[in-house]
N, C-alpha and C positions, 0 to 999 in steps of 0.2 A: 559391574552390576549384572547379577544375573538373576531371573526365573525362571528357576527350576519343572525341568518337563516333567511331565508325571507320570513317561513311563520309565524314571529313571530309577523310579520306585515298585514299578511293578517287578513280582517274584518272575513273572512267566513271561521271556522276551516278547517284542513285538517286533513287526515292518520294520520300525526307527533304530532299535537294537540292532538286526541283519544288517544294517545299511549300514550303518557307523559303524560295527564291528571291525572293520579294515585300519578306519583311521585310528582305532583305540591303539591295533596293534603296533601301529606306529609311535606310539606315543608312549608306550612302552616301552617298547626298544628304547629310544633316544633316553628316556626315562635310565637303563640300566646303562649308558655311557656318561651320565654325569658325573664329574667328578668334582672335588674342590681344595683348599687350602687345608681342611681340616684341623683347622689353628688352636690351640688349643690359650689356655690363661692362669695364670697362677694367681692366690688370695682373694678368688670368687666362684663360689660354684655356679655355675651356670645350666639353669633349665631350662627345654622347651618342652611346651603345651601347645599342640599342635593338631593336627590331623590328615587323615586321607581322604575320608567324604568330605566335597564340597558345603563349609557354609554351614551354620545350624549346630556344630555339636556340642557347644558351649565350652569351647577352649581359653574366653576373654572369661568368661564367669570364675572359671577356676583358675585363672593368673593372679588375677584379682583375688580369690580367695585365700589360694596359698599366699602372697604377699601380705596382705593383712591378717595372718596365724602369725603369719614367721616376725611381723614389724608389733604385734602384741608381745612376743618372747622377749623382744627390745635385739632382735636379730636385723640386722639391717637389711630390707630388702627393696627393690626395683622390677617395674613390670616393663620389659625392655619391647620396643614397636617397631617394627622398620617404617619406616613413616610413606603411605600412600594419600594423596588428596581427595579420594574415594571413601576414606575411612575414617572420615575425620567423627564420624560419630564415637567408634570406639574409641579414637584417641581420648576427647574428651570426657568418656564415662570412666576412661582408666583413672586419667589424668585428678576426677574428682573424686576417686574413691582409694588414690592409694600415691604411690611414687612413679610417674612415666618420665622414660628416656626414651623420644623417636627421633631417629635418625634418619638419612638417607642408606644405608647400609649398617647391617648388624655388628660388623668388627667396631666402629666409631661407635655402638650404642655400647658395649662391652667398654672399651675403652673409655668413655665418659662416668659408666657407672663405677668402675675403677677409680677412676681421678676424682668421685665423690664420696669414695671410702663407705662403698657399696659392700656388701658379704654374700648377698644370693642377689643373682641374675636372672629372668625371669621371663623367658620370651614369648611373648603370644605369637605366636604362630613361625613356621619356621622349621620342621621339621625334613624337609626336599634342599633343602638349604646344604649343601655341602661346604660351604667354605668355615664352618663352624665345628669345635669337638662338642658338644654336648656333654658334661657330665652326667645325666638323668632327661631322658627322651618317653613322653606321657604323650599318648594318642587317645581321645579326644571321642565318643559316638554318643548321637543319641538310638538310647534305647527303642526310641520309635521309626528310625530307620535303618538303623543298623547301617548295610552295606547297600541298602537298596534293591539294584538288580545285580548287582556283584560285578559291573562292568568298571572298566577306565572309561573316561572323558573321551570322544564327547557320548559314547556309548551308554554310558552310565556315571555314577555318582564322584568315582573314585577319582582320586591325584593320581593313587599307586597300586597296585595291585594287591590282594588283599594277606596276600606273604610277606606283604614288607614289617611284619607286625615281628618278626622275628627278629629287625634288627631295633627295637624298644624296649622301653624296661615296664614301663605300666600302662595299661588300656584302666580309661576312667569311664565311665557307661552314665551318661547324664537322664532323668527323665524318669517317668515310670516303670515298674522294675512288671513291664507286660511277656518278655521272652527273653528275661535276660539269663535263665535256666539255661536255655538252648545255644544262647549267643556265647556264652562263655564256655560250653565243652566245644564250641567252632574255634573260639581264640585261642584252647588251651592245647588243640589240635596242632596249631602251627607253632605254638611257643611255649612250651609245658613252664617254665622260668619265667613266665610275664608275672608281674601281680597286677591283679583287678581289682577294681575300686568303684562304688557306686555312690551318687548322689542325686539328689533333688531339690528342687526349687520350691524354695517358700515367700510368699509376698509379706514383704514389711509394711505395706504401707493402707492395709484394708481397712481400717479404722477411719480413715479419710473418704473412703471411696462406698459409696452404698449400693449397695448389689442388690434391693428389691426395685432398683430402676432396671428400665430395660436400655441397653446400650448398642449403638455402633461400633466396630473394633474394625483396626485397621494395620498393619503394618509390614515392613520392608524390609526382611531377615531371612534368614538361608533355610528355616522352618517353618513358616505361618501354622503350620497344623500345631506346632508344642505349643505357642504362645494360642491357639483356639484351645486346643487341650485343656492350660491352666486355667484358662477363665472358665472353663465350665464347671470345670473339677469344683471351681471357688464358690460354685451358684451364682454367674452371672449371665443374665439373662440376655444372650445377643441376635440382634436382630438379623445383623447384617455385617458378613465379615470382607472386609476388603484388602486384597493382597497384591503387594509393591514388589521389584524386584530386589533383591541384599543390597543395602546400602544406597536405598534410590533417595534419589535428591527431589524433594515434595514440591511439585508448585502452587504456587497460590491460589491459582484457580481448582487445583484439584482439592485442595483442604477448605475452600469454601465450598465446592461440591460438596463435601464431606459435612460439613456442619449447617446446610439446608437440607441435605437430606436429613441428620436428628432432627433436625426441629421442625420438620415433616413429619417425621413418625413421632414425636415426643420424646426423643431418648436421649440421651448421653451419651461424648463421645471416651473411649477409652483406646491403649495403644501400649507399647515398650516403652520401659525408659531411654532406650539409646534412639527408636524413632524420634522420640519428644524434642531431645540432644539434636538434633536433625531439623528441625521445622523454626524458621524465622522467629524470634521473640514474638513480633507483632501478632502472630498469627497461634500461639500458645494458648488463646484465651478460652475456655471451654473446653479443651482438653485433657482431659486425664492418662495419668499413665502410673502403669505400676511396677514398685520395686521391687526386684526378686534378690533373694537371699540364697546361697549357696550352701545345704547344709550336704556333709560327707559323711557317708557310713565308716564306722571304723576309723572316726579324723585322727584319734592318737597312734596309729600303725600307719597309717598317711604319711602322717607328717616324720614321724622313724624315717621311711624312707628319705624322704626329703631334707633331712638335717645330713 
């Protein structure tokens, strides 16, 4: 679980940037001596949706999507997870919107979706992963942060350095389309052979939810600013936005914090579906959360690739 510093995002370094710059470089390095099995599999293609910024750039969104395109064709597909006890949120958002196999290691996730006479493999996340061949390697940005400040960890945002884009086949640009002009004669710099792909989030579930109330919003994801983004975009009126570390585990005192402050100010509380997935049954009541829908520009040249 992390929370993200905010000058990881700033364009123009700072103090913290100089100071970590040393250990990025280390991490680099060790970074270009991984090696692995590079195992490959026959009678599954297998993808990863992945990325190099930390957290936020909706790689679970579009596992999830491409598997429910490809399982509508009557294509059999799987969104494969290595299985972390920190994640269990996405496990189970995968788990109720499509087919998951998590495992303790990706070669068993591969090998189970196999012995289920699986046809497309489908990994969230996993890209650094060397002991896997990848047939189709998708990296993964939101449009609202891009690269950040362009550094490796702990300097900046990155896994990898931002050349690694050379060895993938598609960058997918999640979020509002505010520099994606720019971002993409940067990616096409390093990879003239990439194809680029853009999508957006649309809420399914607005009809339920009334937005001339004024709301508290709350949540524990590798972007808080996209999920504030959406709800404004949406005309939702918030009062007070509260923001958790990726994947933090809520406690009970702090979600009853949470829901005396609304009912202090008179509002309503709102959040992610995968924070929701995350908070004790008992303690669901009053809160709201909403669905995002993953719509892709261009879905039938998408999916070309992807078959």
């Amino acid at each position: 679980m992390i929370k993200k510093p905010k000058f990881w995002d700033q364009k123009k370094p700072n103090f913290f940037t100089y100071l970590l710059t040393p250990v990025s470089k280390i991490v680099s390095f060790f970074n270009t001596l991984k090696k692995g099995e590079n195992l490959e599999f026959s009678g599954i293609k297998v993808i990863c949706v992945g990325n190099i910024y930390i957290g936020g750039t909706g790689k679970t969104p579009l596992s999830i999507k491409i598997s429910q395109l490809l399982n509508k064709k009557n294509l059999k597909a799987s969104v494969l997870k290595k299985f972390y006890n920190e994640q269990n949120d996405e496990q189970i958002l995968i788990k109720n919107k499509t087919n998951l196999i998590s495992k303790k290691n990706r070669k068993t996730c591969i090998e189970n979706a196999i012995n289920n006479k699986f046809k497309y493999a489908i990994f969230d996340d996993g890209l650094q992963d060397k002991s896997i061949k990848y047939d189709l390697k998708i990296c993964c940005f939101s449009s609202n942060n891009w690269i950040g400040n362009g550094n490796v960890i702990p300097a900046g945002p990155l896994r990898e350095k931002i050349t690694s884009l050379k060895n993938f086949d598609i960058v997918f640009l999640n979020g509002p389309d505010i520099n994606n002009k720019e971002i993409k004669k940067e990616i096409m710099k390093i990879n003239r052979n990439i194809e680029i792909f853009e999508g957006s989030y649309k809420p399914k579930n607005l009809n339920k939810l009334d937005n001339s109330q004024n709301y508290i919003a709350f949540s524990g994801i590798g972007n808080p600013e996209n999920f504030n983004f959406t709800l404004r975009e949406n005309n939702f009126k918030i009062l007070k936005y509260f923001s958790f570390p990726d994947h933090y585990n809520y406690k009970n005192n702090e979600l009853k914090n949470i829901k005396r402050f609304a009912s202090k100010n008179n509002s309503k509380i709102i959040t992610t579906e995968k924070d929701y997935l995350r908070i004790n049954k008992e303690l669901r009541s009053d809160i709201n959360y909403i669905e995002m829908d993953l719509e892709i520009n261009d879905e039938n040249k998408f999916l070309n690739l992807i078959f």
